[in-house]
C-alpha positions as semicolon CSV with decimal commas, in nm:
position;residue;x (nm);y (nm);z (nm)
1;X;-0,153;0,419;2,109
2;X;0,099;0,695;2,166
3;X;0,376;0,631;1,874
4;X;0,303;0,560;1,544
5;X;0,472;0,222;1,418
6;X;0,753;0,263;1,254
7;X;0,747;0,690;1,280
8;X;0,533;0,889;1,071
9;X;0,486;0,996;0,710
10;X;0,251;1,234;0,562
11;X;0,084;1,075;0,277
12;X;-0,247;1,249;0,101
13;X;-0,246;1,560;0,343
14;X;-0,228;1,269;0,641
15;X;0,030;1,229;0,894
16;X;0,020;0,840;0,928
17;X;0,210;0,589;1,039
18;X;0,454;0,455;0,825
19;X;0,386;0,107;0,850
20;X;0,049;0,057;0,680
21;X;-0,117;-0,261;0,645
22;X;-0,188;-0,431;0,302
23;X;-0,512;-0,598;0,316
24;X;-0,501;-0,846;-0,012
25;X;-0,460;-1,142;0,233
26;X;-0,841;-1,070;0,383
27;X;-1,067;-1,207;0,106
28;X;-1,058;-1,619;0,009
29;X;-0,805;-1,817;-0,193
30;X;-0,692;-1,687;-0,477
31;X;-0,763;-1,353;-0,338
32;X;-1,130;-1,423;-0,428
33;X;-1,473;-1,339;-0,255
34;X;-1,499;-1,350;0,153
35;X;-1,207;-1,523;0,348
36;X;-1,285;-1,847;0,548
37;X;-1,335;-1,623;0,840
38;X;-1,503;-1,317;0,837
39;X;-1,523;-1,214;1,175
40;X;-1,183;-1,293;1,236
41;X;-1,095;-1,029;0,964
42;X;-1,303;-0,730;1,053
43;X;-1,188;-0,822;1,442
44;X;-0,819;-0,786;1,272
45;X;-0,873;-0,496;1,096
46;X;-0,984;-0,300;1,414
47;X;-0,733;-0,426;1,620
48;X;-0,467;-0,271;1,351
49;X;-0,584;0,073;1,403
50;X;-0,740;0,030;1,747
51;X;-0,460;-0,143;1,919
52;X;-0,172;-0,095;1,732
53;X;-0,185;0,207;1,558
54;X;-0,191;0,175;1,250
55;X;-0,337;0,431;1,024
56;X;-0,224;0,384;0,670
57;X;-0,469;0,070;0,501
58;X;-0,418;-0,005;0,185
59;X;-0,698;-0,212;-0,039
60;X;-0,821;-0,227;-0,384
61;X;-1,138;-0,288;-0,546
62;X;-1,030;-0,607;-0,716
63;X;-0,936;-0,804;-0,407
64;X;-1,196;-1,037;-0,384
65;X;-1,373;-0,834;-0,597
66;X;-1,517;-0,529;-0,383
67;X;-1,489;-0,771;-0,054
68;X;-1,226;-0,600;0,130
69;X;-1,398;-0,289;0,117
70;X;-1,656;-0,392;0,275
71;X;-1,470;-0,560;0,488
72;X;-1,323;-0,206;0,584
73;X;-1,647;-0,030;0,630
74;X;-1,771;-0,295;0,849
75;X;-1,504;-0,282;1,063
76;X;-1,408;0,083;1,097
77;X;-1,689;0,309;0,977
78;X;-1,720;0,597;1,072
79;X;-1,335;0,602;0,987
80;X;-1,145;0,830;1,270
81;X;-1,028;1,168;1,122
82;X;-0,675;1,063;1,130
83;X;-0,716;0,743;0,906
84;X;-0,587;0,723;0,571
85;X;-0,798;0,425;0,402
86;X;-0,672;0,396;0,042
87;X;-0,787;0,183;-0,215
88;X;-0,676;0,149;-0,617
89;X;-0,917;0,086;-0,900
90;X;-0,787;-0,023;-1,275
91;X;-0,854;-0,379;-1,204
92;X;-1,084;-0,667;-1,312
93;X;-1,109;-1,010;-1,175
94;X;-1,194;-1,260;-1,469
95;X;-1,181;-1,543;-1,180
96;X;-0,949;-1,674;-0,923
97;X;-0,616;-1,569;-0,931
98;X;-0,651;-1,410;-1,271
99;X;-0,627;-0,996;-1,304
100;X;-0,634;-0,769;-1,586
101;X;-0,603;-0,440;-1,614
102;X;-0,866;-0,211;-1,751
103;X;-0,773;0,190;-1,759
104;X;-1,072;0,301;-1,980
105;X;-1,141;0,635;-1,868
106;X;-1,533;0,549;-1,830
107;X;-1,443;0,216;-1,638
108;X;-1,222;0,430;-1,415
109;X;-1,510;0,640;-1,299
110;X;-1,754;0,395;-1,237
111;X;-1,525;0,186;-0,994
112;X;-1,446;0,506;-0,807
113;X;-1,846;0,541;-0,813
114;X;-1,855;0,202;-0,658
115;X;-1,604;0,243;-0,397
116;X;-1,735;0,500;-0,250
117;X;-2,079;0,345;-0,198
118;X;-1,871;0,017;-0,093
119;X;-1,698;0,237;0,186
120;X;-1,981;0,476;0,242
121;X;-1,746;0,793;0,182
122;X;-1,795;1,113;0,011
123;X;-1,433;1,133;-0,110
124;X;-1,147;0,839;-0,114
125;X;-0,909;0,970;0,062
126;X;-0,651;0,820;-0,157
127;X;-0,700;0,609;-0,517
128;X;-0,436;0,445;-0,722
129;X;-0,437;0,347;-1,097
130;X;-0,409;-0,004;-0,964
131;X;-0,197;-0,103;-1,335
132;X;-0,133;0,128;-1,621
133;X;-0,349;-0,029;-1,900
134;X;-0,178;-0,064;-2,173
135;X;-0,462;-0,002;-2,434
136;X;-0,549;0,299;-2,306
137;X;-0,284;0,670;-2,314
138;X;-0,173;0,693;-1,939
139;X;-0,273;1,078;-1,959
140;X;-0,594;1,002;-2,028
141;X;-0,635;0,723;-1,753
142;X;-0,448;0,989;-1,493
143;X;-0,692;1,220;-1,620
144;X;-1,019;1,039;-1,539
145;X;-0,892;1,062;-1,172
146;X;-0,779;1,401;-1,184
147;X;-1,132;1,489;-1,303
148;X;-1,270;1,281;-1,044
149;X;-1,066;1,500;-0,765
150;X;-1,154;1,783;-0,928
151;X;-1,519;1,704;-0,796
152;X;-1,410;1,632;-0,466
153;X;-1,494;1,246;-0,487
154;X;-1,097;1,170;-0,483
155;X;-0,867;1,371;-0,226
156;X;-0,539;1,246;-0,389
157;X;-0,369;1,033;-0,699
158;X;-0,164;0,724;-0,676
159;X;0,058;0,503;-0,885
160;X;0,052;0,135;-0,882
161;X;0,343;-0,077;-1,041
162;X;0,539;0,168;-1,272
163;X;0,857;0,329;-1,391
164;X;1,009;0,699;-1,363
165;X;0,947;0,760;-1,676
166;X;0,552;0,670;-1,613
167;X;0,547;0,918;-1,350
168;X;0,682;1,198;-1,561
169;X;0,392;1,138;-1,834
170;X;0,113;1,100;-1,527
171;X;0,287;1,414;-1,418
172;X;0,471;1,377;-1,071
173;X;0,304;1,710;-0,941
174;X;-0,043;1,541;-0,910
175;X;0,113;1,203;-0,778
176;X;0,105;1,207;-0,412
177;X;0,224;0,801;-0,384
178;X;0,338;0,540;-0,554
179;X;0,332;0,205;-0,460
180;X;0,571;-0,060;-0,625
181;X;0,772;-0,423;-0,513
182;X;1,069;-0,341;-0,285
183;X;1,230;-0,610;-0,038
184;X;1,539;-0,762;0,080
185;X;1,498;-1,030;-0,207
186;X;1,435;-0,745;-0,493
187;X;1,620;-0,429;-0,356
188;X;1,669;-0,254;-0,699
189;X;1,403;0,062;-0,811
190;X;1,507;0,358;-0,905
191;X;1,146;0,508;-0,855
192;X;1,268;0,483;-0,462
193;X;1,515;0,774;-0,552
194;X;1,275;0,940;-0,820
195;X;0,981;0,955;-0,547
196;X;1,236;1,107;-0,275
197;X;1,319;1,381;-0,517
198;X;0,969;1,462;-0,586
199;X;0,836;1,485;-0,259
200;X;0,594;1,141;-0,365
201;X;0,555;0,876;-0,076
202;X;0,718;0,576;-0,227
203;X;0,496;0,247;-0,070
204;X;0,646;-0,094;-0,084
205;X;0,427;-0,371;-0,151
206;X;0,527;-0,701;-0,147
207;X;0,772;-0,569;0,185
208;X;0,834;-0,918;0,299
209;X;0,843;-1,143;-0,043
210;X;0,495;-1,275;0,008
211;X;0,592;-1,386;0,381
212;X;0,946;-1,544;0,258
213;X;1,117;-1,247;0,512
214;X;0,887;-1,291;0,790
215;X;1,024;-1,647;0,908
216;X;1,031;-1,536;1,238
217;X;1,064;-1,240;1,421
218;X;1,440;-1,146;1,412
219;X;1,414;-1,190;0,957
220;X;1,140;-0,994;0,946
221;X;1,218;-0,734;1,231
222;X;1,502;-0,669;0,987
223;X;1,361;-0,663;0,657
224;X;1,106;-0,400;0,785
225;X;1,341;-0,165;0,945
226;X;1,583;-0,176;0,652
227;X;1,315;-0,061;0,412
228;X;1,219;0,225;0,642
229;X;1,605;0,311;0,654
230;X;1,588;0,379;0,344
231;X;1,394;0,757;0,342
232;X;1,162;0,885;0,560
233;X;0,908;0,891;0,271
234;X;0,903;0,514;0,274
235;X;0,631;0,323;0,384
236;X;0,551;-0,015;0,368
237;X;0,236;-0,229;0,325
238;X;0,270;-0,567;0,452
239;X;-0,038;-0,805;0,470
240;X;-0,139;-1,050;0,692
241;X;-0,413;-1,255;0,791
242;X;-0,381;-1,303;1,139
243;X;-0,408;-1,108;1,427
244;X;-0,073;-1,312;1,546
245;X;0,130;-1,217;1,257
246;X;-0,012;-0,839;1,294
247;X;0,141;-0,853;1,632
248;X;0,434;-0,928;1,519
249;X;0,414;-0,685;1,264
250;X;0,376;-0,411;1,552
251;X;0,653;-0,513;1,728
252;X;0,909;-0,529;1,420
253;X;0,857;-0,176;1,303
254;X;0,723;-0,058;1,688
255;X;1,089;-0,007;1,788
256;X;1,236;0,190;1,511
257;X;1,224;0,474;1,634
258;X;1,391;0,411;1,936
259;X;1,624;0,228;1,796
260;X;1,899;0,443;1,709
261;X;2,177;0,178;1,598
262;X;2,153;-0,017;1,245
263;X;2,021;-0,318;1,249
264;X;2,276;-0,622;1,196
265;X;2,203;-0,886;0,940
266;X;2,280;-1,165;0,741
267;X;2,324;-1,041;0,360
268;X;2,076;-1,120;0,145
269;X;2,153;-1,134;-0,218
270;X;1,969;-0,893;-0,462
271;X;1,763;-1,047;-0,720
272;X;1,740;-0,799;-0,996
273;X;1,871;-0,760;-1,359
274;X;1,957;-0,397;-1,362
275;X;2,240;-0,362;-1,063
276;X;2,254;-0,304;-0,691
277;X;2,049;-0,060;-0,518
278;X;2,173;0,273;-0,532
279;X;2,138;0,379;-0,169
280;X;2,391;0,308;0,036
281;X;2,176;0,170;0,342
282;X;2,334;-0,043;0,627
283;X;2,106;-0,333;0,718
């Protein structure tokens, strides 16, 4: 594939394309152990990159616990040079549907450990603090991975889930991305603004309010090109399960960059306490 969907971004010393693919939705209910179909996931992974381009996948050690990953490797290893695979750590999975986070500097190690035998790497590309822990100093669980990069087994830092102000104490010169919620249905975060000023890749998850945007085509062709409207360091995540709604996917951001008009749609009210977005973005 010629064009990157939805244009590209340079995230982790990678020029990708912008519209990545979260991969929560490919492990079993409750985001727990392997989904009903296996094949059908590692056949949907490759025909992400494969067919449609996309080179930005985003996963975590706690979805299923660890299954994704290996989902990943199965599908795609050796990964091509100009894939960006990156996963977050800072998670346990008590049981179904239940997460907590765990930022003990020891902890953090040991997952990245394990994720890198789970993806058969010498270096993750790219690893998020998947949730601050409270419990735990943020320097000190931003340090573990800076330690970790240090010795070559991490190639950049990430951000999962946190404030400005959080990104000043990790310190925003080692942050390469952060990733936090950001749709038509929650259009209010300041980080958007704080990562464009600080050269950070700002990566909405959540892009489509857990599939309430992606109704059919024409919702979700909008709700995907208004997010990338908003800065050219913005790059969404969504997930999906099936190679249909991947398609789709494809298709929705595909055209954006040949599509030099805005994109005409029916306003959506914002559901946030703390104002309207500050950007001034048509769509």
């Amino acid at each position: 594939m010629n064009t990157l969907p939805g244009g590209p971004v340079t995230i982790a010393g990678k020029t990708v394309s912008r519209l990545g693919l979260g991969t929560m939705r490919l492990t079993g209910p409750g985001t727990w152990h392997d989904p009903h179909d296996r094949q059908r996931a590692i056949e949907l992974l490759r025909r992400a990159v494969h067919v449609h381009g996309i080179t930005h996948l985003d996963t975590a050690d706690a979805y299923g616990p660890h299954t994704v990953e290996h989902l990943i490797r199965e599908a795609l290893h050796p990964f091509p040079e100009h894939l960006l695979v990156a996963t977050k750590v800072g998670m346990i999975r008590p049981a179904p549907n239940r997460w907590a986070a765990l930022g003990r500097p020891q902890y953090l190690r040991a997952a990245v450990e394990s994720s890198l035998r789970r993806l058969k790497v010498e270096r993750l590309d790219l690893c998020y603090l998947h949730r601050v822990d409270p419990a735990v100093p943020l320097e000190d669980q931003v340090g573990a991975l800076a330690a970790l990069r240090q010795e070559g087994k991490i190639g950049a830092i990430g951000l999962s889930k946190v404030t400005a102000e959080q990104i000043r104490v990790a310190g925003a010169d080692q942050i390469v991305a952060v990733q936090n919620v950001l749709n038509m249905h929650s259009r209010y975060d300041p980080v958007l603004d704080f990562c464009a000023d600080h050269n950070i890749a700002y990566v909405p998850y959540r892009p489509l309010n857990g599939g309430a945007l992606a109704t059919s085509r024409a919702p979700m062709t909008g709700a995907l090109r208004w997010l990338l409207r908003l800065g050219e360091h913005v790059a969404p995540i969504p997930g999906v399960s099936s190679p249909e709604h991947l398609d789709e996917l494809a298709v929705a951001a595909g055209g954006f960059q040949a599509d030099g008009g805005d994109v005409q749609l029916d306003p959506v009210p914002a559901q946030s306490e703390n104002g309207p977005q500050k950007r001034t973005v048509s769509g």
